[in-house]
N, C-alpha and C positions, 0 to 999 in steps of 0.2 A: 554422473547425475542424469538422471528419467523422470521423465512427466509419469506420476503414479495413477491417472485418470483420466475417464473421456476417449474421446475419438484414437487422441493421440499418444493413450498408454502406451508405456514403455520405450517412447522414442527418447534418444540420447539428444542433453542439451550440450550448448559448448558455456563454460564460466571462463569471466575472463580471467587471465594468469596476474599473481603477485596475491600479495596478503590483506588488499583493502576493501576487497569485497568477499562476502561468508554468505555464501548460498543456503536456503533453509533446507534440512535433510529430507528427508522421506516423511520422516516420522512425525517432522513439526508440522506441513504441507497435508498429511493426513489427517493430525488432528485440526488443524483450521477449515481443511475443506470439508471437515463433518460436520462441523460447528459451521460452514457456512450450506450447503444442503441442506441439513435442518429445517434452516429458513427460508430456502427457496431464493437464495440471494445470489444465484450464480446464474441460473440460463437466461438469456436474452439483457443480461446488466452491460454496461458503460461503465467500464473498470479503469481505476489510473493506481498505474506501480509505481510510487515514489522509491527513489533510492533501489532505483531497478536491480542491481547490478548484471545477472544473467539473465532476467527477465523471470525468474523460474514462477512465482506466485501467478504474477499478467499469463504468462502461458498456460498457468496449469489450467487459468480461468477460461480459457479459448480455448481449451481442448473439452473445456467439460460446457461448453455452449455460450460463452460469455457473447456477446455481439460485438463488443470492439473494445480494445485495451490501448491507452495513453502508456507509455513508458516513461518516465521522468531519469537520466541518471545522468552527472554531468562531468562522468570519467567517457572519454572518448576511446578506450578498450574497451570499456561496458556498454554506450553505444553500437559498437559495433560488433559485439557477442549476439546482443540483443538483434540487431537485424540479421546476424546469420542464423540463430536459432530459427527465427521467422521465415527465412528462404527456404530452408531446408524444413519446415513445418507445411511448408505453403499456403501461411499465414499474414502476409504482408498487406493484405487487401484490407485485413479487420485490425491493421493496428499501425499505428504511428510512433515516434520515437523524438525525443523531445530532450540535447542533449544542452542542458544546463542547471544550475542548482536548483533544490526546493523553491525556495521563495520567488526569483524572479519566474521559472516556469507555474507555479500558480497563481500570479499576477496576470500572465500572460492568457492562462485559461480563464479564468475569468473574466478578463475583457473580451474573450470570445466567448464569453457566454456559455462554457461549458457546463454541465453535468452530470455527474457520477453515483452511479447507484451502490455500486463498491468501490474501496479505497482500501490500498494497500501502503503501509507507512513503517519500515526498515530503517529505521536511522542506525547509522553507524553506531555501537555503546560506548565505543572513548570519547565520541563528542555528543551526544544523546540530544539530542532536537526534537523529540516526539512531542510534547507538552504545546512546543513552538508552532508546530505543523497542526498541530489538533486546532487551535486556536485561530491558524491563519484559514485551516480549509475551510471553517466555522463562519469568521466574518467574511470570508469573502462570496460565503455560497454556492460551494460546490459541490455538497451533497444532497443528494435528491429527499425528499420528502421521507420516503422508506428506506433512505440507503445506511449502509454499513463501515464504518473504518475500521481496519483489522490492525493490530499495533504486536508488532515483536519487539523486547525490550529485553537487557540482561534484568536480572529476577532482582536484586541490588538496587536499581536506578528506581527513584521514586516517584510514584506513579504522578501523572498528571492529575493537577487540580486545579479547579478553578476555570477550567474551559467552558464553551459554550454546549459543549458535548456531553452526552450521557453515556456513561461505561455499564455496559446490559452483560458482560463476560469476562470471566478472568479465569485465567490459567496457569499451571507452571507445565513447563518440559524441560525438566534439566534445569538450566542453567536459564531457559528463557521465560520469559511472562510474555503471553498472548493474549490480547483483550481486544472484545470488541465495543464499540461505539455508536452511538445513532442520535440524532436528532431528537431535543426533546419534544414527549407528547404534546399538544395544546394543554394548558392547564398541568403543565405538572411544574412542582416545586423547583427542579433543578432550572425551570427554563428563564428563573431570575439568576442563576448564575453568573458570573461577570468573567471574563480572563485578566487574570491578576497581572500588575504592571510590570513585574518581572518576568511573566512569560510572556506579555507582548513584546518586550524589547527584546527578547532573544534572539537573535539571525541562526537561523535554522543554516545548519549544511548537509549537503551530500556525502556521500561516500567517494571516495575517488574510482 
């Protein structure tokens, strides 16, 4: 696997080994970061890669100018794929690594008052938490005013509704649904939305 973009085209990532993390290919990473260029939602953003596992999305982001990348993933092989990618990127000054589940790591950004102008959100598809994660990053406020969550989903798993969030992109590649999300405008209809009691109760998990 290679970063497709940026400074750090074509450099080799390490993923970590076993079957519970599924790195996005080439061609998924291509079509997200064209659809995030588009919008000028990459140079100088405060990116956080949920469900990191190799980090590869957070990296691609900091090779093509991102200003600093959260890594969230709370398999300790995936934490530590993710810090060697970044040694050997000589990347570790613009990014942090944060090795615990979804939920309690964005508790945790939160009370430190983080924000994110992109949002990257990989939930595992045999236990699909997207819906849960849209909803928490929503009430707790951690996406910026203009920012973005980008969501890889199996194409099957049904789409998130009812969140606080506004889906502006949909896609298929294959097998996956790529969509993106934003904050709604002032005054638009979706911003009376509620997160339905079923998707607030869900406990979001990580990937191993």
């Amino acid at each position: 696997m290679r970063l497709i973009g940026g400074q750090q085209r074509g450099r080799k990532l390490r993923a970590p080994r076993g079957r519970e993390t599924r790195p996005a290919t080439a061609r998924i990473r291509a079509s997200i970061f064209s659809r995030l260029a588009s919008r000028d939602a990459i140079a100088g953003a405060r990116v956080l890669d949920l469900f990191a596992g190799s980090g590869s999305f957070g990296l691609e982001a900091l090779s093509r100018g991102a200003s600093r990348v959260v890594f969230v993933d709370r398999s300790r092989p995936a934490a530590a794929a993710i810090r060697d990618n970044l040694s050997q990127l000589d990347l570790l000054g613009r990014a942090s690594i944060i090795n615990l589940d979804s939920r309690r790591a964005l508790t945790q950004l939160s009370a430190a008052r983080e924000c994110f102008e992109l949002v990257f959100v990989d939930a595992p598809f045999a236990e699909d938490s997207t819906a849960a994660v849209l909803a928490l990053i929503a009430e707790l406020g951690l996406l910026a005013p203009e920012g973005l969550v980008v969501t890889r989903q199996f194409h099957r798993t049904p789409e998130p509704v009812a969140t606080l969030l506004e889906c502006v992109n949909v896609t298929r590649i294959g097998d996956h649904r790529i969509a993106l999300y934003r904050r709604p405008e002032a005054g638009d209809a979706s911003q009376d939305a509620r997160t339905a009691p079923a998707v607030a109760g869900h406990q979001p998990r990580a990937p191993g």
